[in-house]
C-alpha positions as CSV (number, residue, x, y, z in Angstrom):
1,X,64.6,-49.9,-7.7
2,X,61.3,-50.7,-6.0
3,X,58.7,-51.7,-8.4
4,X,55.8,-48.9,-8.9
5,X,52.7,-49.7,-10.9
6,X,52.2,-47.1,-13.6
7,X,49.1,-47.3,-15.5
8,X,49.2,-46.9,-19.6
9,X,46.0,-45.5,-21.0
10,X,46.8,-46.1,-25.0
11,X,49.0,-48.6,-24.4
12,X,48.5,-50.2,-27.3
13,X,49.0,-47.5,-29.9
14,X,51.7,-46.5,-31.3
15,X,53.7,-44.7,-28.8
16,X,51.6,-46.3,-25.9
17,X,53.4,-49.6,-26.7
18,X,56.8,-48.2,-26.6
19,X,56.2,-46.3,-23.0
20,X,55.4,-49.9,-21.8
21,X,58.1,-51.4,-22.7
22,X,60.5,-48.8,-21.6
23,X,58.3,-49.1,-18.3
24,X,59.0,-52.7,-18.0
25,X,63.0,-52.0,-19.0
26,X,62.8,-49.7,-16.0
27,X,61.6,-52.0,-13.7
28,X,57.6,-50.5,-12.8
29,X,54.8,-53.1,-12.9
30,X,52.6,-51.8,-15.8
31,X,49.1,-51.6,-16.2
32,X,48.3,-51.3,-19.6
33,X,44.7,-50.0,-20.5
34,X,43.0,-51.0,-23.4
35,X,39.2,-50.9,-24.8
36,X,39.8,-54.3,-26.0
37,X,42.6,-56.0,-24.2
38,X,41.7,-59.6,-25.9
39,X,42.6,-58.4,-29.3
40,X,45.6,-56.2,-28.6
41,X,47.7,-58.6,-26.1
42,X,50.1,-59.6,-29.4
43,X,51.3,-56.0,-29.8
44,X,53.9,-56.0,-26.9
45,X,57.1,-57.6,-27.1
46,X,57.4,-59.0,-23.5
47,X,55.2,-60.3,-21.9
48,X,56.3,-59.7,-18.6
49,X,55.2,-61.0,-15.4
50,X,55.0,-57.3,-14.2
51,X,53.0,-56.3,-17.1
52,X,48.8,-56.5,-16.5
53,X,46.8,-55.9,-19.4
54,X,43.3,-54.8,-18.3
55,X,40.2,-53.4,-20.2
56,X,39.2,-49.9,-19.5
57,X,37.8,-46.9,-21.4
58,X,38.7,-43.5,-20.7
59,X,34.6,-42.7,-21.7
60,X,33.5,-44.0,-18.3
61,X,34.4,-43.1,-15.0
62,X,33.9,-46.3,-13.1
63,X,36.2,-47.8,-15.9
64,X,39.0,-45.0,-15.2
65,X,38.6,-45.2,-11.3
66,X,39.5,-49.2,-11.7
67,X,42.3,-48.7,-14.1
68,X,44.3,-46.1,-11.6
69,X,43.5,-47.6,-8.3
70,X,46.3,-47.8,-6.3
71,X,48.9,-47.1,-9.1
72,X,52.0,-44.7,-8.6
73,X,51.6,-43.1,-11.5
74,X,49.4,-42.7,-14.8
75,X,50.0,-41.8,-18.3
76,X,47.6,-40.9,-20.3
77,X,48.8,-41.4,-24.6
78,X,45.0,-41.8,-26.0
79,X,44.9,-39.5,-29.2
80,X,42.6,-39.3,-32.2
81,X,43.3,-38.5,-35.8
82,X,39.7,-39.0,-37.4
83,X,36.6,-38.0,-36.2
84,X,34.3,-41.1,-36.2
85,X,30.5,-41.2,-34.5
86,X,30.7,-40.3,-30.6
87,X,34.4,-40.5,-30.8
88,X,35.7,-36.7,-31.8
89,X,38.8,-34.5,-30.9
90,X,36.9,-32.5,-27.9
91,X,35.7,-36.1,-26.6
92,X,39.0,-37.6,-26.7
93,X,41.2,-35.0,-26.6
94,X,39.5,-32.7,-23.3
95,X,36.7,-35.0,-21.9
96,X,38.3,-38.2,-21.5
97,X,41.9,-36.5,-20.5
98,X,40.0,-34.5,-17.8
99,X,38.3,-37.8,-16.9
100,X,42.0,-39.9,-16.7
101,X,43.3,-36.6,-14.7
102,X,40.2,-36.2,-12.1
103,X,40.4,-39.8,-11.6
104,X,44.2,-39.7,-11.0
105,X,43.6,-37.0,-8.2
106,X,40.5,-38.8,-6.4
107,X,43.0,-41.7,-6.4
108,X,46.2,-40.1,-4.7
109,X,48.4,-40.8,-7.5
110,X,51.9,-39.1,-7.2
111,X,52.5,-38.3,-11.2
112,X,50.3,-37.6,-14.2
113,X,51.5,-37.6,-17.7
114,X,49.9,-36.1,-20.4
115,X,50.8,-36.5,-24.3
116,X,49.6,-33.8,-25.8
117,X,51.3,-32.1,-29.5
118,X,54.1,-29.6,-30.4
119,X,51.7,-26.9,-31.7
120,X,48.6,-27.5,-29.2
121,X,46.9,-24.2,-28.9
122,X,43.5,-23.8,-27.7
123,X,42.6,-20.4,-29.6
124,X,43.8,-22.7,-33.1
125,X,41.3,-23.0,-35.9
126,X,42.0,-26.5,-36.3
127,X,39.8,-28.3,-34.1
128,X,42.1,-30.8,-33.8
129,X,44.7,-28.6,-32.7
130,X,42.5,-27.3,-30.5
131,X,41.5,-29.7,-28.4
132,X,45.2,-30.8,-27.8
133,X,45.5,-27.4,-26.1
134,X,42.3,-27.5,-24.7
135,X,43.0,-30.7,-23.4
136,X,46.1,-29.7,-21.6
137,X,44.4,-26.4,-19.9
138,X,41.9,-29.2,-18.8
139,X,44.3,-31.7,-17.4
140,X,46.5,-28.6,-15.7
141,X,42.5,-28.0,-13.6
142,X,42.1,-30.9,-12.5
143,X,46.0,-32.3,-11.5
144,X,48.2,-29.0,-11.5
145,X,51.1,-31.3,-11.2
146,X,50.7,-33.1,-14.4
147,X,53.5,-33.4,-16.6
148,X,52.5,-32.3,-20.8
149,X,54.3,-34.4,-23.5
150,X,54.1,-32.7,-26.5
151,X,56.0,-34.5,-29.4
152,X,56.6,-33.7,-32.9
153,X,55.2,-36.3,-35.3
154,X,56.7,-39.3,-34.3
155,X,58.5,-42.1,-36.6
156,X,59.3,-45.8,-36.1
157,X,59.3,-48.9,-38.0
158,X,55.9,-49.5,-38.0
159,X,55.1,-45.5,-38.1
160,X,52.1,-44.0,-40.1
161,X,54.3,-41.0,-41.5
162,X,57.4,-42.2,-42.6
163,X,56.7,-46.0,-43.7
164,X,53.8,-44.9,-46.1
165,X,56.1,-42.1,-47.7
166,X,58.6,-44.6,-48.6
167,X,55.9,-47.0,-50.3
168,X,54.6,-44.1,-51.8
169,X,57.9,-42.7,-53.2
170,X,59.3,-46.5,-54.1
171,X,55.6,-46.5,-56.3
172,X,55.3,-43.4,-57.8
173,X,57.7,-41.4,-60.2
174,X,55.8,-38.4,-59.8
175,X,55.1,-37.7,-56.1
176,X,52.5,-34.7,-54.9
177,X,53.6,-32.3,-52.4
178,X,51.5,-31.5,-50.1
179,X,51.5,-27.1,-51.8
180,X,55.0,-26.1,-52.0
181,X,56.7,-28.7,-49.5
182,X,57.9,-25.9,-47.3
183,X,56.5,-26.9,-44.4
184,X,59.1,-27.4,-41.5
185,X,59.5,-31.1,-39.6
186,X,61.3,-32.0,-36.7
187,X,60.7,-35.6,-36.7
188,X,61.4,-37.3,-33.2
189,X,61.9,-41.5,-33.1
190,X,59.3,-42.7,-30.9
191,X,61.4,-45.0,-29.2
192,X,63.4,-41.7,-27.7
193,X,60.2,-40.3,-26.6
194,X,58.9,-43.2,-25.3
195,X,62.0,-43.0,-23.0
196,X,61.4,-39.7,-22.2
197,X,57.9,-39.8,-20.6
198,X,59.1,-42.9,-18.4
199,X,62.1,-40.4,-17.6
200,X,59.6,-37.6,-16.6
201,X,58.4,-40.0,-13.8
202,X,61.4,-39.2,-12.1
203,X,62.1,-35.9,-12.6
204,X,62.4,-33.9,-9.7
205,X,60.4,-31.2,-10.6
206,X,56.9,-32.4,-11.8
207,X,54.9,-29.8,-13.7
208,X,56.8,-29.3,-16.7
209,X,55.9,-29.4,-20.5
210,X,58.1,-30.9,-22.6
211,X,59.0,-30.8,-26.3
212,X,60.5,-33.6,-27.5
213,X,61.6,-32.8,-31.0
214,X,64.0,-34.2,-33.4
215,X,67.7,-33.3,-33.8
216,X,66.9,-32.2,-37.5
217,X,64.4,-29.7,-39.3
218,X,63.7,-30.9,-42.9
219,X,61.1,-29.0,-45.2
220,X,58.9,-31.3,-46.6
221,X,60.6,-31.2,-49.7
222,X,64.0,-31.6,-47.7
223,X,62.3,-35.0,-46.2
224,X,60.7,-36.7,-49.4
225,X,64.6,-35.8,-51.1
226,X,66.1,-37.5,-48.0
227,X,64.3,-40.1,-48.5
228,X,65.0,-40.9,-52.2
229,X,68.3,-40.4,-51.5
230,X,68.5,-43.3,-48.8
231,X,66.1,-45.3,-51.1
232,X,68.7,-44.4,-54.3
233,X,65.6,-43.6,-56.1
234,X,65.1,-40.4,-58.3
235,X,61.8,-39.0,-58.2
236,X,59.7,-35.7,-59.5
237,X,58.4,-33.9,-56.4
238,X,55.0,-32.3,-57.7
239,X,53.9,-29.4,-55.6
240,X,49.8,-29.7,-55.5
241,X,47.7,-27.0,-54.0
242,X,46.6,-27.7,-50.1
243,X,42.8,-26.7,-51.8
244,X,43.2,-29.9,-54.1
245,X,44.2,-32.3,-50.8
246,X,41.5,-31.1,-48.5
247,X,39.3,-31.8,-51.8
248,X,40.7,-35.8,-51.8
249,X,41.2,-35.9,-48.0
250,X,37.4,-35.2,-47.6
251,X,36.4,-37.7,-50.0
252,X,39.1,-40.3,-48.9
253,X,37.5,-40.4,-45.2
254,X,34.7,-41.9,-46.3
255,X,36.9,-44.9,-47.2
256,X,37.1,-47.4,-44.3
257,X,40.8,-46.7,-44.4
258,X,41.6,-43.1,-45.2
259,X,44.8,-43.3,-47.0
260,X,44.9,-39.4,-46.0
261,X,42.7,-37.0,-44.0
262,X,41.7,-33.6,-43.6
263,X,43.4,-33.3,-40.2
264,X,46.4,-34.2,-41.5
265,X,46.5,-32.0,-44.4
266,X,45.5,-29.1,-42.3
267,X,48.7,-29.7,-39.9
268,X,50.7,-29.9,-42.9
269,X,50.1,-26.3,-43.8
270,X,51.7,-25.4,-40.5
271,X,55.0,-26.0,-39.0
272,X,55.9,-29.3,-36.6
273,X,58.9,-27.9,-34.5
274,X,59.8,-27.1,-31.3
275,X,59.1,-23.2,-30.3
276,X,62.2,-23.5,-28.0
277,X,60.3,-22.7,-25.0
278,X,59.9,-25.7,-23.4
279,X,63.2,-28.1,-22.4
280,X,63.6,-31.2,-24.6
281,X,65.1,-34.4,-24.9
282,X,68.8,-33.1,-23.4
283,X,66.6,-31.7,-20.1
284,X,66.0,-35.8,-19.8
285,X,69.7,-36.9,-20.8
286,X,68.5,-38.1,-24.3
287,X,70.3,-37.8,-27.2
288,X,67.1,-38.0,-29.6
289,X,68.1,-39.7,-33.1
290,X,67.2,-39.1,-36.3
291,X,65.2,-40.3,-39.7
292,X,68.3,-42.6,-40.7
293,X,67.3,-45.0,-38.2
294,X,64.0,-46.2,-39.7
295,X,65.6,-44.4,-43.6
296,X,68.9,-47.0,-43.1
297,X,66.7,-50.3,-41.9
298,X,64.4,-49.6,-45.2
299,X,67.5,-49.5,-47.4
300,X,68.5,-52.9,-46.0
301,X,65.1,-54.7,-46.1
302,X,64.9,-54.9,-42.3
């Protein structure tokens, strides 16, 4: 295949790492975008002569212009979880993605990728989940073509959902729910979706959204049991009132690492699966996997 450069804005996060690599397995030349390329080089695995690590910041247009010059195709996986100073949902989420998808159009390139959520809405009373469909509306203005990731919450090895519930479950015998635990998951490994947005760059029909959900829906309760099982641990699973974690969540962001936030425990009360609207993995020839390949590593010590 003839090499293309794709550029990576978020290439260093947790998903944005993984699209690189599955770039590079694909054979593009990468350009991976970063705020702070000199402290986030160790993250990738190879360090491929195709692979150019550049600083930009999807705040500035002069930076964006630079980053997409002359590149086949951008992707654009910058997301926030906690508001902090001048860096909030609406800045991130809308501003900068219109930024990264005006630039991409001023600069002729042929595909546009956009991860957005499973759940984005932009009449939500979340403002996170609000801006994620905001966000979209606003990269759909400016490049019409652009294709929408939206994935459920993501798991891997070094994953901020499932790795921190297993060393919370292997420390406490009584674990909190978040309420009742009935919320509904559909975990997708982020190595599958990290497959599917390079995928997406040859699709034949650019445009589409994309749900990229898990081949399993747990409850809450259903995961954290799941869990123990794999870990062969027995464990009380509390409920707790949602009132009670927006109470800690509030106070725990003022920690300089917020073992839990209010985002998060507002997108607990409401269900992470795909609305079956949108094609999925299969519509990519994936066969997405599921929790047992982070659950099964854990058990061994990996």
């Amino acid at each position: 295949m003839t090499s293309r450069t794709v550029t990576v804005f978020g290439a260093t996060g947790f998903l944005g790492r993984r699209i690189v690599q599955h770039l590079l397995d694909h054979g593009f030349e990468v350009r991976a975008a970063s705020r702070h390329p000199e402290r986030r080089a160790q993250v990738f695995r190879d360090r491929s002569s195709k692979l150019e690590i550049v600083r930009a910041d999807v705040s500035d247009d002069r930076s964006v212009i630079s980053a997409v010059a002359g590149a086949f195709a951008v992707v654009n996986a910058v997301s926030l979880y906690v508001e902090r100073g001048s860096d909030t949902f609406r800045s991130v989420h809308v501003e900068a993605a219109a930024r990264v998808a005006k630039c991409s159009r001023g600069s002729d390139v042929q595909r546009l990728v956009h991860v957005s959520g499973i759940g984005a809405d932009a009449q939500s009373h979340s403002s996170y989940i609000r801006s994620r469909g905001e966000g979209e509306s606003a990269i759909r203005t400016a490049f019409s073509e652009a294709t929408i990731i939206r994935p459920a919450v993501m798991f891997g090895p070094d994953d901020a959902f499932l790795i921190p519930l297993m060393k919370m479950l292997r420390m406490f015998p009584v674990f909190p729910m978040f309420g009742r635990g009935q919320t509904a998951l559909q975990p997708s490994y982020v190595e599958d979706a990290g497959e599917a947005i390079v995928r997406c760059l040859d699709a034949p029909e650019p445009g589409m959204t994309y749900e990229l959900a898990g081949p399993n829906t747990y409850t809450y309760k259903e995961l954290l049991q799941t869990m123990c099982n794999y870990l062969h641990i027995r464990r009380v699973l509390a409920p707790m009132p949602i009132s009670v974690w927006k109470m800690l969540a509030f106070a725990a962001e003022f920690l300089p690492a917020s073992p839990v936030t209010s985002n998060q425990v507002e997108l607990m009360t409401k269900d992470n699966v795909a609305s079956g609207r949108h094609p999925g993995f299969d519509a990519l020839g994936i066969e997405p996997r599921d929790i047992e390949v982070v659950l099964a590593s854990a058990r061994r010590g990996d």
